[in-house]
C-alpha positions in Angstrom: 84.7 54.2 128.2 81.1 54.6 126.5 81.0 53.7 122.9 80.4 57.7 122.6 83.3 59.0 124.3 85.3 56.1 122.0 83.7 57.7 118.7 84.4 61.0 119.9 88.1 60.3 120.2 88.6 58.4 116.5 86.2 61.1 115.4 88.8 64.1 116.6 91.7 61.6 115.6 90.3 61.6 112.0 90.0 65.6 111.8 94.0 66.1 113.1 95.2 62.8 110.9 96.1 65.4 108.3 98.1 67.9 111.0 99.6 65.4 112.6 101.0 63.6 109.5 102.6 67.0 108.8 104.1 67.3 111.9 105.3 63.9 112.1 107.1 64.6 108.3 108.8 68.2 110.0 110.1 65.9 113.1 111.7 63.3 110.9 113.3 66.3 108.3 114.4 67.8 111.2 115.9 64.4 112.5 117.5 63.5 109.2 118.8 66.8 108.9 120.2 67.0 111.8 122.0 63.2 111.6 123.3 64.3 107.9 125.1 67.1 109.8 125.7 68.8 112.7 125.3 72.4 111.6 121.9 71.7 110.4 121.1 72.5 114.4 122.8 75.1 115.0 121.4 78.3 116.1 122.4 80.2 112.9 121.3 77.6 110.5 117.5 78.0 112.0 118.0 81.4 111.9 118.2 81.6 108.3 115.5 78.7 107.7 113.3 81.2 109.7 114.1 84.1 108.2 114.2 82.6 104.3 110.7 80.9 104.8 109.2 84.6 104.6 107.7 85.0 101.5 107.0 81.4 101.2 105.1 81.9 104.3 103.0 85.2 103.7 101.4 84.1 100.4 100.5 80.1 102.0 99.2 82.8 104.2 96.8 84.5 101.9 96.3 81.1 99.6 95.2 79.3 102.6 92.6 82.4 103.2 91.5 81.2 99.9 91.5 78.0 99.8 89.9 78.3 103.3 86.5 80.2 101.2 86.4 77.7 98.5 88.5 79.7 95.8 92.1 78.7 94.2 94.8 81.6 93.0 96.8 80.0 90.3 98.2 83.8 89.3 100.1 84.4 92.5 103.2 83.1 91.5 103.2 85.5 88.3 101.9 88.5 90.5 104.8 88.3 92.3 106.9 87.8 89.9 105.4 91.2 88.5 105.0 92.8 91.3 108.7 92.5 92.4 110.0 93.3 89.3 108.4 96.5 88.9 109.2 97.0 92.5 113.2 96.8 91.9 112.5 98.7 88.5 110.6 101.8 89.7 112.4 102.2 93.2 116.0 101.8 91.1 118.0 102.6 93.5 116.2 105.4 94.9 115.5 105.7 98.9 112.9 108.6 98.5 110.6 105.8 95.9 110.6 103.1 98.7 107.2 104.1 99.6 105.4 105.2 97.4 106.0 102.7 95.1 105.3 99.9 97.6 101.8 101.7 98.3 101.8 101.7 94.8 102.7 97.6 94.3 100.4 96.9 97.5 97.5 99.0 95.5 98.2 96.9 92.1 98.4 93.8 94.3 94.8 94.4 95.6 93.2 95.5 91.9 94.9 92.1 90.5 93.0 90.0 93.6 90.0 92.2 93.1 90.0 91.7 89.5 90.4 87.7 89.6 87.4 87.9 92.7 85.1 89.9 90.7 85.5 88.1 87.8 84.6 84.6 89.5 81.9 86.6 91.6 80.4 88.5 88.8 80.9 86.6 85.3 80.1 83.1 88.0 83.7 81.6 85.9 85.6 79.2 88.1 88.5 80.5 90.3 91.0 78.0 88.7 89.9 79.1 84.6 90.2 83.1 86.2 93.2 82.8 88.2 94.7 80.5 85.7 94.6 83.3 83.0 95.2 85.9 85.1 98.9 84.4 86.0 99.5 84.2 81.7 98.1 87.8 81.5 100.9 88.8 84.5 103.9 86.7 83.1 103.2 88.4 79.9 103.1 91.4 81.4 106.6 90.9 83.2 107.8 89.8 80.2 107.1 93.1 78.4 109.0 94.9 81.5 111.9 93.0 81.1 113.8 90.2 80.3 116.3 90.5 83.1 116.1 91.6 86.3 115.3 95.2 86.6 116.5 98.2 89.1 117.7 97.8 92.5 116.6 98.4 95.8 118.4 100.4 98.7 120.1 98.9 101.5 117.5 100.0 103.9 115.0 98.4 102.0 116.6 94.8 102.8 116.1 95.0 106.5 112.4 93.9 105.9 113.9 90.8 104.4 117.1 90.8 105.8 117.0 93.3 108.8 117.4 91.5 112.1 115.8 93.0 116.3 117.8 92.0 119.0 119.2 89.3 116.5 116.3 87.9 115.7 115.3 88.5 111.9 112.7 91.3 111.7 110.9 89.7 108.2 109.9 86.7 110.2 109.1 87.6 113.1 106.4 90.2 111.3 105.1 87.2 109.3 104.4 85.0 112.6 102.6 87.9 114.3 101.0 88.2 110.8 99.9 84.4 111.1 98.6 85.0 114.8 96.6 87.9 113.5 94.8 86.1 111.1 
């Protein structure tokens, strides 16, 4: 081999370290797991791991966006804590509020982003200082709602966490298309 094609190779090696140190760690859970016990295989325990790694998933989605153009969001944990509390609290129960007050909680989920983007874009203060007191102003906000959870949700409104296609879990499945889309 040319001493190019070598420093092409260690190059490339050096970029996927990272990824392939992740995967490596997800193999040997995944081994461990499965020598601790034997339902840690089975079809409905990778079900669930699928279908609770949702939410999880969706906002590493949208931090990774971030991170990806050089910003941090420190106030996502506390906008979803918001948001979902107001969610449960305003739909109460109610079939006929399922949408509109998820358009609603999508809308205040965008104005909170845009606030904490045109605040670091605008003012020129650093994403972590904005996002960080952005998450106090949200928890404190939450706090105000309630102390407890609040409301409930319909049945229906489950299947997007809970529902399952052809037995395959319906939340999921919308969040890998979601990460093949972006």
């Amino acid at each position: 081999m040319t001493a190019i094609a070598l420093r092409s190779i260690r190059f490339a090696a050096t970029r996927r370290l990272g990824l392939l140190v992740v995967i490596a760690l997800l193999v040997l859970i995944f081994f461990v797991g499965a020598l601790l016990t034997e339902r840690f295989t089975s079809g409905s325990n990778l079900l669930n791991v699928y279908e609770q790694s949702v939410g999880l998933a969706i906002v590493s989605l949208g931090q990774t966006l971030t991170v990806l153009t050089g910003g941090i969001d420190l106030s996502v944990g506390s906008a979803i804590s918001l948001l979902s509390v107001l969610t449960s609290g305003m739909i109460d129960g109610e079939q006929s509020m399922v949408i509109p007050v998820v358009i609603g909680i999508l809308v205040l989920g965008g104005l909170i982003g845009a606030v904490n983007g045109l605040t670091v874009i605008w003012l020129g203060v650093h994403p972590l200082i904005v996002t960080l007191g952005m998450g106090a102003v949200l928890q404190g906000i939450t706090l105000l709602y309630t102390l407890a959870p609040a409301g409930s949700v319909p049945l229906s409104f489950d299947f997007f966490a809970y529902g399952r296609v052809a037995g395959v879990p319906f939340g999921a499945t919308l969040t890998v298309v979601l990460f093949v889309a972006t």
